[in-house]
N, C-alpha and C positions, 0 to 999 in steps of 0.2 A: 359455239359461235354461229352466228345467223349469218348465213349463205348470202353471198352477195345478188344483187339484180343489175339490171340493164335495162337503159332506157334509151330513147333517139332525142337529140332536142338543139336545138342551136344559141349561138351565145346571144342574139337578139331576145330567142325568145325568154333564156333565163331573166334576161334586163326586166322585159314588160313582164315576170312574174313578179318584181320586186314594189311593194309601196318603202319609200326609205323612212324612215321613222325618222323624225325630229321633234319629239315631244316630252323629254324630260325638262323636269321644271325646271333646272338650275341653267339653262340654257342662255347665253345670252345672245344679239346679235349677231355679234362677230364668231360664233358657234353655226347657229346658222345658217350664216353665207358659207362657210367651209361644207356645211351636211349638203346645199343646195349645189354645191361646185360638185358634189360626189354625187347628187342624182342627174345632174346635166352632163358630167361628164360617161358616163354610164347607161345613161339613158335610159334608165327605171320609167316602171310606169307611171308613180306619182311621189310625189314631197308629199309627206303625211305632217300636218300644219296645227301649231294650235291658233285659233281662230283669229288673232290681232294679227299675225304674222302674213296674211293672205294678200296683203298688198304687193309686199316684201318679195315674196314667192312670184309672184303672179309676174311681178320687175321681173328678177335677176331668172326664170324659165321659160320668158317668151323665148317661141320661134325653136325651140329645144325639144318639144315633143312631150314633153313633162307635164303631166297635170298636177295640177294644185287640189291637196286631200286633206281637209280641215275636220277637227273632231268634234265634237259636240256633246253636251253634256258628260264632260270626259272629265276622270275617270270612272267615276262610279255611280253616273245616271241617273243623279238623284234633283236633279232639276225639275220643276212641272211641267207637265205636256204645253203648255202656254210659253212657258224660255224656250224650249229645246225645239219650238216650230218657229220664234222669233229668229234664235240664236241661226238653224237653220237656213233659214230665208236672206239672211243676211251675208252668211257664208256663201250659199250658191250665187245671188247676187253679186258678191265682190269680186267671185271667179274661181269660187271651190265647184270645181267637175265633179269629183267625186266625198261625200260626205259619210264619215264614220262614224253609228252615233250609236251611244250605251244605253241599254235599256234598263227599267226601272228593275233592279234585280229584286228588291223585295217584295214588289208584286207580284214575280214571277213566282219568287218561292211561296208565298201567299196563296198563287193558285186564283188571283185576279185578273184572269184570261181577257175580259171586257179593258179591263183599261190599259194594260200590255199591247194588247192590238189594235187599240183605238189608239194611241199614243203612235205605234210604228205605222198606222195608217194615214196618220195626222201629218208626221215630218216626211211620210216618203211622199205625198200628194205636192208637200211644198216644194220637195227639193225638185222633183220632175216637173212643174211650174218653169224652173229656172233653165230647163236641161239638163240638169245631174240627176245624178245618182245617187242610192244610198248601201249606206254597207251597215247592216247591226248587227252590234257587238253584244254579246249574251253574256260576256265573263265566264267561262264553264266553270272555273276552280270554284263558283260559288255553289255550285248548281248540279241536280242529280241527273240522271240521264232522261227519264221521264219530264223533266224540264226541259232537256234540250232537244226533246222530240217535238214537245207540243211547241215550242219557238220558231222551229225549222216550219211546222204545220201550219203557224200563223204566217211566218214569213211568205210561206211558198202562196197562201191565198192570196195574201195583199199584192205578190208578187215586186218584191223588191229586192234590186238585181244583184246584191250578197250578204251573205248569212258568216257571221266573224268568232271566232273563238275568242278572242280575248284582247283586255287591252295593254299587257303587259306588267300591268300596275295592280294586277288585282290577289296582292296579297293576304295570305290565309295562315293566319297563328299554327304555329309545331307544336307537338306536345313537350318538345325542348323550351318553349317560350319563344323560340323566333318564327318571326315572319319569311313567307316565300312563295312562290308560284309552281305549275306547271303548265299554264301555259297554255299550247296547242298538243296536246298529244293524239298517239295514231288511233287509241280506242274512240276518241270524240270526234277525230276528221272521221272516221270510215260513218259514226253516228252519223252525220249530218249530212256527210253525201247521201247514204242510204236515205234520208228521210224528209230532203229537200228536192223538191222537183227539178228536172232536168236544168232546167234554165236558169235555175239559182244558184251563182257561183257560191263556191267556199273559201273562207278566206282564213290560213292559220296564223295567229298574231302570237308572239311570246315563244321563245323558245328555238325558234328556228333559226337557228345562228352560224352553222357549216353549209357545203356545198350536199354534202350527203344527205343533211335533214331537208333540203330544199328538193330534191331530186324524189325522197321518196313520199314527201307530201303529195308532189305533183304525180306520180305513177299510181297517187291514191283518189286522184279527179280534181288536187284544190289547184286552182288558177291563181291565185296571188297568196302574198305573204307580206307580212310586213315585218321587216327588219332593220337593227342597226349594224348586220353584221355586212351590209351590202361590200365592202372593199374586199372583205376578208373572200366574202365567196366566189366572186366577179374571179375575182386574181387565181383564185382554185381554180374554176372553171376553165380558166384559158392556160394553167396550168397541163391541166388533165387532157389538154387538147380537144375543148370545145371551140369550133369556128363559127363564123356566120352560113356553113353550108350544115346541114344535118349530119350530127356526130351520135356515133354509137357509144353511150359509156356506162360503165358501172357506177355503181353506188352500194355503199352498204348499211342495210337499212337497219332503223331503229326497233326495238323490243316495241310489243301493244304500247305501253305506260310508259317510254320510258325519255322521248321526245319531251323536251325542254325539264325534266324529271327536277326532283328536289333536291 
């Protein structure tokens, strides 16, 4: 069994690790304003939004601290660079702070460097136009690791302010015939820290659904996550006796592969 760790951190700062995911398609409204009552009540760093819904968000999170994080070209970035700097512009205009966008993954595996990074050069110029941000999501589960080097390498030049494992959704055939993810795991976050410059946050998406996968991401340099597990881990947290003063706690951490695993 793998030896537990410890970390210092307070319950605010857990909140501002969390983006709250609200992006499953079957979603309706009144879905939601229940997910948006959980990141206002909590105080997450951002409502992760799918693009219609930024009105909505933008209402029911005033004055809350909460930014509004809309997706783009979600989920599987197969949009032209001409949508996904429209779609973009229009998002950070309506009041998306921060923007999550997918990049074209079969360029990437192509090894068509030029329009991969003309593309993430293209939507991050727009969104900083506006005053946001961008976060790109590279999908790893699709992608060898020599991919996600030279991604981190594009990102880190064009310098846009996070580099995302995944969107959740990015499902990959079993040799059983079913589909599944892994998500963010510890071999691809420790990648991308190492191979993104200082200043370019990490971001692990998929997978991180306890208080312990959240504790040992962040012990590993990633500042945000994006989750639906937000209730579940908040409640741990204050469980295990984190406060808003600096708390000492353990966590017990996950195997290389084994975070958000099949």
């Amino acid at each position: 069994m793998t030896s537990t760790k410890s970390i210092t951190v307070t319950l605010q700062q857990l909140a501002k690790m969390i983006d709250h995911s609200l992006l499953h398609p079957t979603m309706t409204d009144e879905d939601i304003l229940e997910g948006l009552a959980i990141a206002k009540e909590y105080g997450v760093a951002t409502a992760c939004v799918k693009p219609y819904l930024i009105p909505l968000a933008k209402q029911e999170l005033e004055g809350s601290g909460v930014l509004v994080c809309p997706v783009i070209g979600f989920p599987h970035g197969n949009s032209t660079t001409e949508v996904k700097v429209i779609e973009a512009d229009r998002a950070a205009a309506a009041g998306g702070s921060e923007i999550d966008m997918v990049i074209n993954i079969g360029k990437a595996l192509g090894g068509d460097w030029d329009y991969v990074a003309r593309e993430i050069r293209e939507v991050n110029e727009t969104v900083i136009k506006h005053g946001a941000t961008l976060k790109v999501i590279f999908e790893n589960d699709y992608l060898k690791d020599e991919h996600i080097i030279r991604l981190c390498e594009i990102c880190s030049e064009i310098g846009v302010a996070f580099v995302k494992t995944s969107t959740g959704y990015g499902f990959v055939k079993q040799t059983n015939g079913l589909y599944t993810y892994a998500g963010a795991t510890i071999h691809h976050l420790k990648l991308m820290r190492k191979h993104s410059k200082p200043e370019i946050q990490v971001k692990a998406a998929g997978g991180v659904r306890t208080l312990d996968d959240l504790l040992h991401v962040m012990s590993l340099g990633v500042t945000r996550i994006g989750a639906t597990a937000t209730v579940a881990i908040m409640k741990a947290a204050a469980e295990r006796g984190i406060t808003n003063e600096p708390t000492t706690v353990e966590f017990q951490p996950m195997a290389e592969q084994q975070l958000g695993g099949y």
